[in-house]
N, C-alpha and C positions, 0 to 999 in steps of 0.2 A: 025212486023205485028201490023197492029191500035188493041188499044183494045175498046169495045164498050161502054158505058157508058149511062145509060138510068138517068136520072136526071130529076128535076124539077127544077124547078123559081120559085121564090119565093119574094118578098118584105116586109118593114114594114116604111111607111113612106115615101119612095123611096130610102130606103137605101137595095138595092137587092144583090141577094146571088143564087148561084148555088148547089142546094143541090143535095145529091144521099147517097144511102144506104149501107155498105158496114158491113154487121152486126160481120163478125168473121173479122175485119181488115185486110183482104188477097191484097187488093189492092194496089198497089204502087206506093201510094200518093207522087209523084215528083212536087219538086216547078214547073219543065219541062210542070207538067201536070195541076197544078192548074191553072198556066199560060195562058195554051193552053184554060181552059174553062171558066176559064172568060175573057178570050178577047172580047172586042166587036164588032172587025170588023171579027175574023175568026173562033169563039167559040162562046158559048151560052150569056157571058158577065155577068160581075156581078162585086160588091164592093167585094168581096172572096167569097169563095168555102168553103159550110160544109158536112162533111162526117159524117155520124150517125151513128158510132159501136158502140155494146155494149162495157161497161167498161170495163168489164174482159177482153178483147180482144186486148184492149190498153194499151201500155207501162203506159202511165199518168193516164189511167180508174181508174188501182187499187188503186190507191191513192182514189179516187172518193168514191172506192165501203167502201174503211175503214174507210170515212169520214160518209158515208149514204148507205147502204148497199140495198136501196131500187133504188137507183139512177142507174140502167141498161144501160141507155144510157148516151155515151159521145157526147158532139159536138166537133168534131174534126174540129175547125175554124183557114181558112187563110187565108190573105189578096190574097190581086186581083195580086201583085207582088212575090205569094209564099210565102212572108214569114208568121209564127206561130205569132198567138196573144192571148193573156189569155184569152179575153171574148169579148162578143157583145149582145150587149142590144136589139137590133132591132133584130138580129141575133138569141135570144136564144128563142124571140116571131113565127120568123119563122122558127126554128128548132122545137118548141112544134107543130104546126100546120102541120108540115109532117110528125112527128112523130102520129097524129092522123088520118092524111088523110091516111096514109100507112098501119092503124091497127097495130102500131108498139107499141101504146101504148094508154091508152085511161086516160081521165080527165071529170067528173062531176062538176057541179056547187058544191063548197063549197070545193073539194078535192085540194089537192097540189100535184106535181109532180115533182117530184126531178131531176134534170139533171146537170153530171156530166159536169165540164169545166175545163181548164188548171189552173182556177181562184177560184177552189172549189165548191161546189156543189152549185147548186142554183135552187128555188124553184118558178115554176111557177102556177098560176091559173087563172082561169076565170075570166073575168071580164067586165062590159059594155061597156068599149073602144076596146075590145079583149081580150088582155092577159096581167097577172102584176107577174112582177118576180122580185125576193129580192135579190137586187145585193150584199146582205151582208152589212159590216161595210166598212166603207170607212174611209178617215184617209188624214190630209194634208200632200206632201211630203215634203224632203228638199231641191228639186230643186222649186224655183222659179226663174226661168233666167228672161231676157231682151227678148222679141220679137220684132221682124223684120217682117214687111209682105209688097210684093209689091206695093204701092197705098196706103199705110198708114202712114201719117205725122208723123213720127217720131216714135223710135221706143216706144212702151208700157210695165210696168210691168206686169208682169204672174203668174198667182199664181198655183204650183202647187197641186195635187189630187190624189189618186188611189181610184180606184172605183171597183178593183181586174184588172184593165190596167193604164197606166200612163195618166195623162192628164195634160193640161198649159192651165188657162184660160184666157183670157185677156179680160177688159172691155172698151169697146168703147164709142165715146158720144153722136151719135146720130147713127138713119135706115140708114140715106145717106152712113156715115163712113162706116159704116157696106156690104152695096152694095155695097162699091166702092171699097173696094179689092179683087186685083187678087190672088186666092186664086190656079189657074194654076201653079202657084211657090209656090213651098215647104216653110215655114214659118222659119226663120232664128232664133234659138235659143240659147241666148250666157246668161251661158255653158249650154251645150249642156246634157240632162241627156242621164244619162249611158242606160236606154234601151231604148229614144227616146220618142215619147210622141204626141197624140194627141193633137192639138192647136184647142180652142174654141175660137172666138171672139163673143162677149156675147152684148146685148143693153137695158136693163131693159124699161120697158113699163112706160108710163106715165097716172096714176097714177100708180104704182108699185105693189103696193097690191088692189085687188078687190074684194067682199066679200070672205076675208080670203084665197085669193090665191094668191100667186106671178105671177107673170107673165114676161115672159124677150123673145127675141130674137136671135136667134142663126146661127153662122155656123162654120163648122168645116174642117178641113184637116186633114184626119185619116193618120197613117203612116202606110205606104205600100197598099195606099187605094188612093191617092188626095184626092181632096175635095169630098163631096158625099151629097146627099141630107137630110143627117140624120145620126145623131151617137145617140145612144140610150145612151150609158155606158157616151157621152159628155155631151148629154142633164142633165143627172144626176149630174155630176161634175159643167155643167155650172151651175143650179142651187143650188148647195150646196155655190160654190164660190160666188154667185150674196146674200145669207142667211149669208153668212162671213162676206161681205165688209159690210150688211145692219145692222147688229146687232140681238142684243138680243131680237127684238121688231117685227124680220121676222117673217112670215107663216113658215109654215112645208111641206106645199101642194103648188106644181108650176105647171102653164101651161106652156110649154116651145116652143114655134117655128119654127118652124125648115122651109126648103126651100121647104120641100117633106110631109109637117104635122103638125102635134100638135102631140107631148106624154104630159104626167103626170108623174111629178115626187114627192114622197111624201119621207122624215125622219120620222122615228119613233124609239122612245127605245124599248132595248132587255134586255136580262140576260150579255147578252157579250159586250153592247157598242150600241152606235147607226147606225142604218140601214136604208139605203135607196132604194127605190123601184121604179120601172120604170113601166109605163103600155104606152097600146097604140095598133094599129091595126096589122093585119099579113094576109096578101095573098097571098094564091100560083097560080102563074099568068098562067101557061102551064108548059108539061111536054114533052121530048122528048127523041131523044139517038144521041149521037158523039160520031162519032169516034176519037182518040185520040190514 
């Protein structure tokens, strides 16, 4: 028997998502089923599906709650083909924003709101693009493979990143390049890292820096996701890597581009290391109910 599923839409950027509520995690969340509602032609459609339990509720929460005891909610996020992904930048803008609409939780100008992820807890607030949340410490990894992408002359170095998910960035030479691949075909990455890896291809602006902000070009192919209009957690990464290749002489603050937007992304030091921070817009576009 279908079971019914009353959900919202949701976007940040045009990177959208199918959220729904599920507070003591009784539902059973089947890739079958994540499937089913982001499809585009027979479901609601979405780059993944986030379920908002609380933490206590979830196998991964309690990890959450012993990390931030104040962090009640988890985002329970999947890609648009089922499978589990540690975080999402755009994603954790429009989790805060139906976690408000719903009365599930509430945020003031100046407060932070903790929300529990597979990637560790991360803290969002207010801010005048929307919402800005502290993707944590970031770190280069040791996969930097060779990219491959359809329509792209040859293949490019990659540099990789974790942003609390894996990422490969790759720098292009010019907006033409950049538009001119088909990003329909999965990104060939030799070797291949062990859990996969969002591929950025990145275009820095000319002039590069503009009063004191970077600025570059983006697009990305999320795994378990295609290409999509917008990676939050990438835009971050494509800017940390585009702050690598330029030197000691980079901003800290980027505007970044995306095909669905502009975020902001800024580096800042902590007590634990440096952190970087993602802001940018969150709209919940219509709500409804499927059966599934």
């Amino acid at each position: 028997m279908p079971t019914v599923v009353r959900f919202t839409k949701g976007q940040g950027t045009g990177n959208d998502f199918v959220l729904f509520a599920d507070p003591d995690g009784t539902f059973d969340l089947t890739p079958d089923r994540i499937r089913a509602l982001a499809d585009r032609h027979f479901g609601v459609g979405g780059d993944g599906v986030i379920r908002a339990v609380r933490s206590a509720s979830h196998p991964e929460g309690a990890a959450t709650l012993a990390e931030e005891p104040e962090a009640e909610w988890f985002m329970d996020y999947h890609n648009a083909d089922g499978s589990v992904a540690e975080m999402c930048g755009n994603g954790i803008r429009v989790f805060t924003a139906y976690l408000l609409e719903q009365g599930l939780a509430t945020l003031e100008p100046g407060e932070t709101l903790s929300i529990g992820t597979r990637a560790g807890v991360r803290d969002v607030q207010l801010n005048r693009a929307g919402f800005q949340v502290d993707l944590g410490r970031w770190s280069l990894s040791d996969d930097h493979p060779e990219v491959r992408a359809r329509d792209l002359h040859a293949a490019r170095p990659g540099l990789g990143l974790s942003v609390g998910n894996p990422h490969v960035v790759v720098a292009l030479a010019s907006a033409d390049e950049l538009a001119g691949i088909d990003l329909t075909v999965i990104p060939v990455l030799d070797p291949v890292p062990a859990a996969g890896a969002n591929v950025e291809f990145v275009v820095p602006a000319e002039p590069l820096v503009a009063d004191g902000v970077g600025r570059i070009s983006m697009r990305v192919h999320e795994r378990g996701s295609g290409e999509t209009l917008s990676c939050g957690t990438g835009a971050a990464a494509a800017a940390l890597a585009v702050r690598y290749y330029a030197g000691d002489s980079a901003p800290d603050q980027w505007r970044v581009d995306v095909p669905g937007g502009t975020v902001g992304v800024r580096m800042f030091a902590t007590e634990d290391g440096e952190h970087v921070s993602l802001s940018g817009p969150a709209e919940l576009v219509f709500t409804g109910e499927l059966a599934i």
